[in-house]
C-alpha positions in Angstrom: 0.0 0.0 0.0 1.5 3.5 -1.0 2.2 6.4 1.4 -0.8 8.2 0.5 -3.7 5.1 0.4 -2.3 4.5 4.1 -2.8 8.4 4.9 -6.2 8.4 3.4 -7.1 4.8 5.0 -6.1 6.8 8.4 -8.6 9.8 7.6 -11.3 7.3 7.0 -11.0 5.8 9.7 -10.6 8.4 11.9 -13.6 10.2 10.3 -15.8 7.1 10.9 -15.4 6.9 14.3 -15.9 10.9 15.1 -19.3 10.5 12.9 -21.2 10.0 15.5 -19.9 12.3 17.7 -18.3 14.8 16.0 -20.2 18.0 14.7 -19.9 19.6 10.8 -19.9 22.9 11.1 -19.7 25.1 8.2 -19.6 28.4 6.7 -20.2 29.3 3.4 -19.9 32.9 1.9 -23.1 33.3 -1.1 -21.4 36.1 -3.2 -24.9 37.4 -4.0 -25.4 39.4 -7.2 -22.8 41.7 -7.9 -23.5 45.6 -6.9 -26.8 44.3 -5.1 -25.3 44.4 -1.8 -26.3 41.3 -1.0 -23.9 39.1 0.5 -24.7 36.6 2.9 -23.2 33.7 5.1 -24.7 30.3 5.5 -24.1 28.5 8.6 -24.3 24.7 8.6 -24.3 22.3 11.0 -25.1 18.6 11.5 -26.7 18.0 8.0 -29.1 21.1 8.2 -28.7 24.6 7.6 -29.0 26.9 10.9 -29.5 30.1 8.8 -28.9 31.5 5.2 -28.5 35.1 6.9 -25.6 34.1 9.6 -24.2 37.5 9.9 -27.4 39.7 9.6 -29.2 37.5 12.8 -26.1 37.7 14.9 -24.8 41.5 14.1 -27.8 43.3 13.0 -26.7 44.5 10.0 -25.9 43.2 6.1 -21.9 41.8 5.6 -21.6 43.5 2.2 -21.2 43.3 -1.8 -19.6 40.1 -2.9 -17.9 38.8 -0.1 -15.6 36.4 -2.4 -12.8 35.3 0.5 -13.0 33.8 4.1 -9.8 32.2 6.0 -9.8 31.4 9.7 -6.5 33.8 10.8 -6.2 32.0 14.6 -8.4 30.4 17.2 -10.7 33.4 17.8 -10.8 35.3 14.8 -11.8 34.5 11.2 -11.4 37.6 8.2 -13.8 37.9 5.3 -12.7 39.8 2.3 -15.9 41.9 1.4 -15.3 42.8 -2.5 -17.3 45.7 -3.9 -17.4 47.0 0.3 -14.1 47.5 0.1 -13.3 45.9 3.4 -12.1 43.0 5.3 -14.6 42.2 8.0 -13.1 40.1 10.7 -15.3 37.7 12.9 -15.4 35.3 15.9 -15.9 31.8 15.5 -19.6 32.5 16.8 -19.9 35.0 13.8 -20.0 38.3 16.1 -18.3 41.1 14.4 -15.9 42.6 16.2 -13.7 45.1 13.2 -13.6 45.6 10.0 -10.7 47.4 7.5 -11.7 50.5 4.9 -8.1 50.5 3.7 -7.9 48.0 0.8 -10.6 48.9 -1.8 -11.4 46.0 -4.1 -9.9 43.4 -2.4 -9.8 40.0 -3.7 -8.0 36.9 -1.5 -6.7 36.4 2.3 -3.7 34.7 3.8 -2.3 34.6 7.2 0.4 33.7 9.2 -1.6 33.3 12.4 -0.3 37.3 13.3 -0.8 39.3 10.2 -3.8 38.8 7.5 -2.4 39.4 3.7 -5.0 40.5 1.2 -4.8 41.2 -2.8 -6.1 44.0 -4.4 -6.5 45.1 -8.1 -6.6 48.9 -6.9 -3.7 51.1 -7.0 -3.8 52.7 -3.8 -3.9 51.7 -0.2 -4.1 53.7 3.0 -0.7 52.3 5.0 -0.7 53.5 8.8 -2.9 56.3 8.0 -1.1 58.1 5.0 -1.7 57.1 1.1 0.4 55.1 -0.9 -0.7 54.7 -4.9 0.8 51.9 -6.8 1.1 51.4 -10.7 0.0 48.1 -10.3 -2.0 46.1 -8.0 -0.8 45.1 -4.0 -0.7 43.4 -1.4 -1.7 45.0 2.3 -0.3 43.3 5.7 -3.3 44.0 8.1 -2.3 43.6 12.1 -5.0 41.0 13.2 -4.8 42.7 16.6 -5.0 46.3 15.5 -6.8 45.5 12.4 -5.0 48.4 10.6 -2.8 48.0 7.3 1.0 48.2 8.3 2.7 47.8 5.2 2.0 47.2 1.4 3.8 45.8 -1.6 3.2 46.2 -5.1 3.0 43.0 -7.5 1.4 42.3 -10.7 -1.3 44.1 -12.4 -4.9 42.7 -10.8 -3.2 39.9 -8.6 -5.7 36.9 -7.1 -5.0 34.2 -5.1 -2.6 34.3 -2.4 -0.7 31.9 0.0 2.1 31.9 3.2 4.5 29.4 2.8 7.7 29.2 5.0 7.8 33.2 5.7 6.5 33.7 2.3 3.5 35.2 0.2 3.0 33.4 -3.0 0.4 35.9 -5.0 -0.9 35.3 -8.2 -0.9 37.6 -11.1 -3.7 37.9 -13.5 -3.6 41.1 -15.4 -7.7 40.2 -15.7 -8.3 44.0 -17.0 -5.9 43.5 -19.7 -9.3 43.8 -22.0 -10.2 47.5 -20.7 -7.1 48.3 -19.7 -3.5 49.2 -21.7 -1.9 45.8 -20.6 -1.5 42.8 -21.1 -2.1 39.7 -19.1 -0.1 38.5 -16.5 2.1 35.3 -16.6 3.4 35.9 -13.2 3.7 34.7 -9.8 5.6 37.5 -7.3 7.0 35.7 -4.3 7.2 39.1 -1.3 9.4 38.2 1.8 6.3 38.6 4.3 8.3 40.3 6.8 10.1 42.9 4.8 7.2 43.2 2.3 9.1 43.4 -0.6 9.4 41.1 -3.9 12.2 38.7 -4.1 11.6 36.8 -6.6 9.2 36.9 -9.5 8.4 33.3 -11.2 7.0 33.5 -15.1 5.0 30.6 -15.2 4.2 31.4 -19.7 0.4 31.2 -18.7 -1.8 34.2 -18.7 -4.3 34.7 -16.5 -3.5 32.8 -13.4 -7.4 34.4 -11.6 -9.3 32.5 -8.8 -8.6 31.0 -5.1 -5.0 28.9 -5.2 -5.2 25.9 -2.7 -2.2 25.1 -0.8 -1.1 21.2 0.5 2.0 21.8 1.8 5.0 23.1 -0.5 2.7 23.1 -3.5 -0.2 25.1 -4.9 -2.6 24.7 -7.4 -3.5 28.1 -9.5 -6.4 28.1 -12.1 -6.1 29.9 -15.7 -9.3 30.3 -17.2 -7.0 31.5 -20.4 -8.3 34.2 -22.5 -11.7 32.7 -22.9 -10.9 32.8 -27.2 -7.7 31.3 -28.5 -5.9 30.9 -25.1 -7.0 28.0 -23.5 -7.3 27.2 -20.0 -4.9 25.3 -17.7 -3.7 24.1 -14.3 0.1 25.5 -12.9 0.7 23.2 -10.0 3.5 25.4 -7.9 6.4 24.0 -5.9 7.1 27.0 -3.2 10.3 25.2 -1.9 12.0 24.7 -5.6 11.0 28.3 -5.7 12.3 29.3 -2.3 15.5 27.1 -2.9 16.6 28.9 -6.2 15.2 26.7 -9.2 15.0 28.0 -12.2 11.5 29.3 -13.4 11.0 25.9 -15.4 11.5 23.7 -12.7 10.0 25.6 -10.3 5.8 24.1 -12.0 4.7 22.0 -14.0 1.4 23.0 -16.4 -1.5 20.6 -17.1 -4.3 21.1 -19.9 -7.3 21.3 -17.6 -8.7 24.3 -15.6 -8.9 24.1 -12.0 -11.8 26.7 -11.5 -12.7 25.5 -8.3 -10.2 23.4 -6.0 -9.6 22.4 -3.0 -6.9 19.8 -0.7 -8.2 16.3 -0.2 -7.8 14.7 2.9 -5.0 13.1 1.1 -3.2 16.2 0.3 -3.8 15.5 -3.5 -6.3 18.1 -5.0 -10.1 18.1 -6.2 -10.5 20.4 -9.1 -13.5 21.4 -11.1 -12.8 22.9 -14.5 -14.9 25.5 -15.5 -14.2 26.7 -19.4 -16.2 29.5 -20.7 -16.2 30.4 -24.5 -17.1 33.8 -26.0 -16.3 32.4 -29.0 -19.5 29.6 -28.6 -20.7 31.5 -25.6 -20.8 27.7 -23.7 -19.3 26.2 -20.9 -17.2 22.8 -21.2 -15.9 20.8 -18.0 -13.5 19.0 -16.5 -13.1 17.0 -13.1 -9.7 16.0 -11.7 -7.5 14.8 -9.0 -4.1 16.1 -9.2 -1.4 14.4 -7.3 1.2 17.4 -7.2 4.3 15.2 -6.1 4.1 12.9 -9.2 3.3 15.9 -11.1 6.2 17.7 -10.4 8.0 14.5 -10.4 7.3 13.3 -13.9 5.5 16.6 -15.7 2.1 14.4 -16.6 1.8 11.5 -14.6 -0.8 11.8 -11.1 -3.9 13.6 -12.9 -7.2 11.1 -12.4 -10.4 11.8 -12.9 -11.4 9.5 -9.8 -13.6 11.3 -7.3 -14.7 9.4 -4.1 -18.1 7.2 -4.2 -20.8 9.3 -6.1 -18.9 12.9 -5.5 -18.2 13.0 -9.5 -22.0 11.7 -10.6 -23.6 14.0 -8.4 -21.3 17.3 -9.3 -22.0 16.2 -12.6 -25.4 16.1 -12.2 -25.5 20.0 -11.2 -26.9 22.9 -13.1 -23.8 25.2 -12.6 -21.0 23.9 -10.5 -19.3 26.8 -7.8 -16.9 25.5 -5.7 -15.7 22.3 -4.2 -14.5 21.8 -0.2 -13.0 19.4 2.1 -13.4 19.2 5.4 -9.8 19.3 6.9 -10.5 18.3 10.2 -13.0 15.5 9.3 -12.5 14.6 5.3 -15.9 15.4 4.6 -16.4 16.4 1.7 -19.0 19.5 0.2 -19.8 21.4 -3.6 -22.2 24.2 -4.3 -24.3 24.4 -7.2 -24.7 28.3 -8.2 -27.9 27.3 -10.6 -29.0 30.3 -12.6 -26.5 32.5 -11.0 -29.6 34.8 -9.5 -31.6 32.9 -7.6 -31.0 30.2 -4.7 -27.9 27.7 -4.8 -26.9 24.9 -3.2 -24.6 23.1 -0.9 -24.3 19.2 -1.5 -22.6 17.2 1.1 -21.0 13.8 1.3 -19.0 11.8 3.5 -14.9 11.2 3.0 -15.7 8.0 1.5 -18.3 10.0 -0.9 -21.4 8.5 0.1 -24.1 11.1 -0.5 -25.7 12.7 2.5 -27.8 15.7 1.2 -28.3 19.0 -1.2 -29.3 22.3 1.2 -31.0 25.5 -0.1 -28.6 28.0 0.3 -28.6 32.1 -1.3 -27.1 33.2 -4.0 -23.9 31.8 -5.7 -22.3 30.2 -2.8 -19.0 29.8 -3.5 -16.4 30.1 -0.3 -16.2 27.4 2.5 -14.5 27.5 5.6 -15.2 24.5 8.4 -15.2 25.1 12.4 -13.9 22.7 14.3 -16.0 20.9 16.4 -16.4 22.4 19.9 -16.9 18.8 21.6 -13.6 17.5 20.1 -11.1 18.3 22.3 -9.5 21.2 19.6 -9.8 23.7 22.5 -7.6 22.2 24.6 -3.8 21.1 23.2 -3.3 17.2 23.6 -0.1 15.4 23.5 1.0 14.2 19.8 0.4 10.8 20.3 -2.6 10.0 18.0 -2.3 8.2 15.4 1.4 9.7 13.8 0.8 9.2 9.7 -2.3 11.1 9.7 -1.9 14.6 8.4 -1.1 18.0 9.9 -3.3 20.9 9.8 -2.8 24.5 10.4 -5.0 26.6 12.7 -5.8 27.6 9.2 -7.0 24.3 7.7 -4.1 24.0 5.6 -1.8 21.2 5.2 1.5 21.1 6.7 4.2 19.1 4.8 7.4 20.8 6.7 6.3 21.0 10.2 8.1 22.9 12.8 8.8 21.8 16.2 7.3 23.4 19.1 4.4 24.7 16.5 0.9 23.7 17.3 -1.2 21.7 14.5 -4.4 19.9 14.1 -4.0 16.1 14.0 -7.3 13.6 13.4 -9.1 16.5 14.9 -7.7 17.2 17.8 -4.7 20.2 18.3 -1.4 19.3 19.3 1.6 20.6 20.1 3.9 18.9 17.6 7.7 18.0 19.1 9.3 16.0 16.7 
């Protein structure tokens, strides 16, 4: 049995016995029709949906217009990046509002290091510790997740997108998406800033334009969609080694580029990645699909080799099956496993649920285009309270962030089989 069956045997397991104790808890950002102001959370729990209006019942008052990031920065406090509001709204874990920053209009995607939240922005200016900065192209702004002010900001590529921390680094993706209203071109780029210093060290030219959406991170590597130009270019996958990076490779060893988009991805419990390929033709004005699992190791490794298009149990069926497909999820401290289904666009969507081993446990109304996920752990697991690392050792690491941890650091606390520990290996 290979490495990674007896990893995912592991999370199966584990998952079967917390089923009937554990709790799913959910959140799920519905970006809501663009300029309509009408953003809203869901908040699942336990196979039903508690409310399709989370923020509005516990603050009293509406999150925003197109809300189109969520990331949980440490145990208290989780930061929403509020699009066309121009803020980042930061919440408890209970959903209680308690800040939210003015200082990066149109923002796009969050990071974190657990001290400081990192957020993209197409704009060209930014208000850094109360004075304004303008930028030719698009930034990035280091917000204090104590003071909730912006402390320092760093210029990228034009109209950068998804963002990740990776060993003291931010890994931000360049899409040059005005390039059709504006004069330039797209971006081929991914700037690598030094997250202390906030400055670039190293810019990597992946060749492919338009590298737009949500990266997800398992460990060393990322996964970054390119929808392509949506007429001659066509869309692909750059699946991003941050150590070969960090260590000095050359551009061209540094990814490795597959023909399929990866509109909406996620990490498996696994730490391979689900991808759902979204291609959009102005040409034919139609949509064409693809559905993969992306081993990033033996892609790297061999360049081709690792790409399935196995999904657990009825997982690909029942994605299939959807009107519009809008974003795909896993679980990270249980495996299970979640998709939306956007539908028209303008009215209700919906979340679909299954278990790790894909067995189908329910669809759930929620509002419009739900598209971002981000799972609570469960309050009755023992997560509160650190536990000696003496579970099960070949299950996976998680960060306070949900993230998998390939390169973990002694004395640094993770979440193992669902329970945080203070790894000391």
């Amino acid at each position: 049995m290979s490495i990674k069956s007896l990893i995912l045997t592991i999370v199966l397991t584990v998952a079967a016995v917390l089923d009937s104790a554990a709790r799913e808890r959910l959140i799920v950002l519905n970006e809501g029709t663009w300029q309509a102001d009408n953003g809203r959370v869901t908040y699942f729990e336990d196979g039903a949906v508690v409310s399709n209006q989370w923020f509005r019942d516990v603050n009293g008052s509406k999150l925003g217009d197109t809300p189109n990031d969520i990331i949980r920065v440490n145990d208290n406090l989780i930061a929403i990046a509020v699009n066309w509001s121009n803020i980042v709204q930061f919440i408890r874990p209970d959903g209680r509002a308690v800040a939210a920053t003015e200082d990066v209009p149109n923002n796009r995607k969050l990071a974190t290091d657990g001290r400081y939240v990192y957020v993209s922005s197409y704009s060209h200016e930014c208000a850094v510790d109360g004075r304004d900065v303008e930028f030719t192209k698009g930034f990035v702004a280091k917000i204090d997740a104590e003071t909730y002010k912006v402390v320092a900001a760093c210029e990228v590529g034009y109209e950068p997108e998804g963002i990740a921390f990776y060993d003291g680094h931010l890994f931000v993706a360049n899409t040059g998406g005005y390039a059709f209203q504006e004069s330039h071109d797209y971006e081929t780029t991914v700037s690598v800033i030094d997250a202390e210093t906030m400055t670039v060290t190293r810019t990597v030219d992946t060749g492919q334009i338009n590298l737009y959406g949500k990266m997800s991170q398992s460990g060393r590597y990322l996964c970054i969609n390119s929808p392509g130009d949506y007429y001659e270019v066509p869309a692909a996958t750059i699946i991003l080694d941050c150590e070969a990076v960090l260590n000095g490779n050359s551009d061209e060893a540094c990814f490795t580029k597959l023909d399929y988009a990866a509109t909406y991805n996620c990490v498996a419990a696994d730490g391979t990645f689900y991808a759902i390929g979204s291609r959009y033709s102005y040409i034919t004005s139609e949509y064409t699909f693809n559905y993969i699992t992306i081993d990033p190791e033996s892609v790297m490794q061999s360049g081709y080799d690792g790409v399935t298009a196995d999904l657990p149990g009825t997982v690909l069926a029942d994605i299939k099956a959807m009107t519009m497909p809008y974003g795909i999820y896993v679980n990270p401290y249980s495996g299970y496993i979640y998709a939306t289904d956007a539908s028209s666009f303008a009215d209700a969507g919906a979340l679909y649920q299954w278990t790790p081993e894909g067995r189908f446990l329910g669809k759930f109304k929620t509002y419009i285009n739900p598209a971002h996920f981000l799972a609570l752990p469960d309050d009755n697991s023992g997560i509160d309270d650190i536990v000696p690392d003496t579970d099960i050792a070949d299950a996976p690491l998680y960060n306070l962030q949900g993230i998998r941890v390939t390169n973990p650091r002694s004395g640094e606390i993770y979440i193992r089989s669902g329970k945080k520990i203070l790894y000391n290996k």
